[in-house]
C-alpha positions as CSV (number, residue, x, y, z in Angstrom):
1,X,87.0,44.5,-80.7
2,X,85.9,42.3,-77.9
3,X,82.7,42.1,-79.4
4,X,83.8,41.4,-82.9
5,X,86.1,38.6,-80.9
6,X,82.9,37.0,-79.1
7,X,85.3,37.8,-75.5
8,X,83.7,38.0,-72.3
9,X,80.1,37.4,-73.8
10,X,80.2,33.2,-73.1
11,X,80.2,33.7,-76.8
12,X,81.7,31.7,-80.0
13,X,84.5,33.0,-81.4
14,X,83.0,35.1,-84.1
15,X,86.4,36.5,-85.6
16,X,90.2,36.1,-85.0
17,X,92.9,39.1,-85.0
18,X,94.8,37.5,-88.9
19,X,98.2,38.8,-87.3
20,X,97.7,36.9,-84.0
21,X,96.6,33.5,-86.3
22,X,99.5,34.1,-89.1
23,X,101.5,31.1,-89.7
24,X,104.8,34.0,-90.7
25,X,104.7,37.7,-89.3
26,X,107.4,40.3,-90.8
27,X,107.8,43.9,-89.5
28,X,107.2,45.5,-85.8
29,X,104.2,44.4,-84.0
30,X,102.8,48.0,-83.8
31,X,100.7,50.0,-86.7
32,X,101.0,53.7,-85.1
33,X,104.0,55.8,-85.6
34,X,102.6,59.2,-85.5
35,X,104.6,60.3,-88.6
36,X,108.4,59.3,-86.6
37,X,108.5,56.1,-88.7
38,X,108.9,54.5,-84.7
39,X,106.3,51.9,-84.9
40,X,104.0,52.4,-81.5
41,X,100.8,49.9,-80.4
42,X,99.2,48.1,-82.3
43,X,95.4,49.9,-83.3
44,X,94.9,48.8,-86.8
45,X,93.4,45.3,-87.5
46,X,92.2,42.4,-89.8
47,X,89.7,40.4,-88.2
48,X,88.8,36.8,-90.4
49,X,86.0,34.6,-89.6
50,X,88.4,31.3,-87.4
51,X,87.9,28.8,-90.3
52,X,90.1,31.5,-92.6
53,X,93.9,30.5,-93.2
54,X,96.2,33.2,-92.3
55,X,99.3,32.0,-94.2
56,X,101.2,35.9,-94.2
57,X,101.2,39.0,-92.0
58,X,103.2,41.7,-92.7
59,X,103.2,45.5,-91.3
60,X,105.5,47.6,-93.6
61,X,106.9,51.0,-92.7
62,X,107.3,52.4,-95.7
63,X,107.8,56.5,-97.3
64,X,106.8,58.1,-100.6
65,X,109.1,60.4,-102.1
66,X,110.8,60.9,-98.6
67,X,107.2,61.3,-96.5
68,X,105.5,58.7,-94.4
69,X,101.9,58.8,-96.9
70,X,100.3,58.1,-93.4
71,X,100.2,58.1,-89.3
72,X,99.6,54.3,-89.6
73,X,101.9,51.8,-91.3
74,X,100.5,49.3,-93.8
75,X,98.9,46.0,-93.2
76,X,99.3,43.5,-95.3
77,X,97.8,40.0,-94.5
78,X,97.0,37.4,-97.1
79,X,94.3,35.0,-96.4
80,X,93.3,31.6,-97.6
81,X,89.2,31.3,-97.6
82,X,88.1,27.7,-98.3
83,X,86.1,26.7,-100.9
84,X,82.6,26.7,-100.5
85,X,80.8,23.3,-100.3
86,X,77.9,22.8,-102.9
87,X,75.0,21.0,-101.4
């Protein structure tokens, strides 16, 4: 992820974490909940090129017909890309 990041290369910023750039974030911080509906670290990720809006960010902890469908709650993140310029 430090990579994808452009961290501790001298590098450009290549990408941005969309939940760290949201303008509005709803739910826990953390993704993992090992099937206890307890929302632990954060390990899942959208990554959005730094010229990307990131107007929403949501992680939902959610069950199907009483189960948790995963390990991992949902990300949700909407994104505004720009228009592309015509030359």
């Amino acid at each position: 992820m430090r990579t994808l990041r452009g961290e501790g290369t001298g590098g450009r910023r290549e990408l941005v974490d969309a939940w760290r750039a949201a303008e509005r974030r709803r739910g826990p911080s953390g993704t993992l909940h090992l099937g206890f509906g307890i929302p632990m670290p954060r390990i899942d990720y959208v990554f959005a090129p730094p010229n990307v809006r990131v107007p929403h960010a949501e992680v939902i902890v959610g069950r199907f017909e009483g189960r948790f469908p995963s390990d991992h709650c949902a990300l949700l993140v909407e994104l505004e890309v720009p228009a592309a310029v015509s030359a």
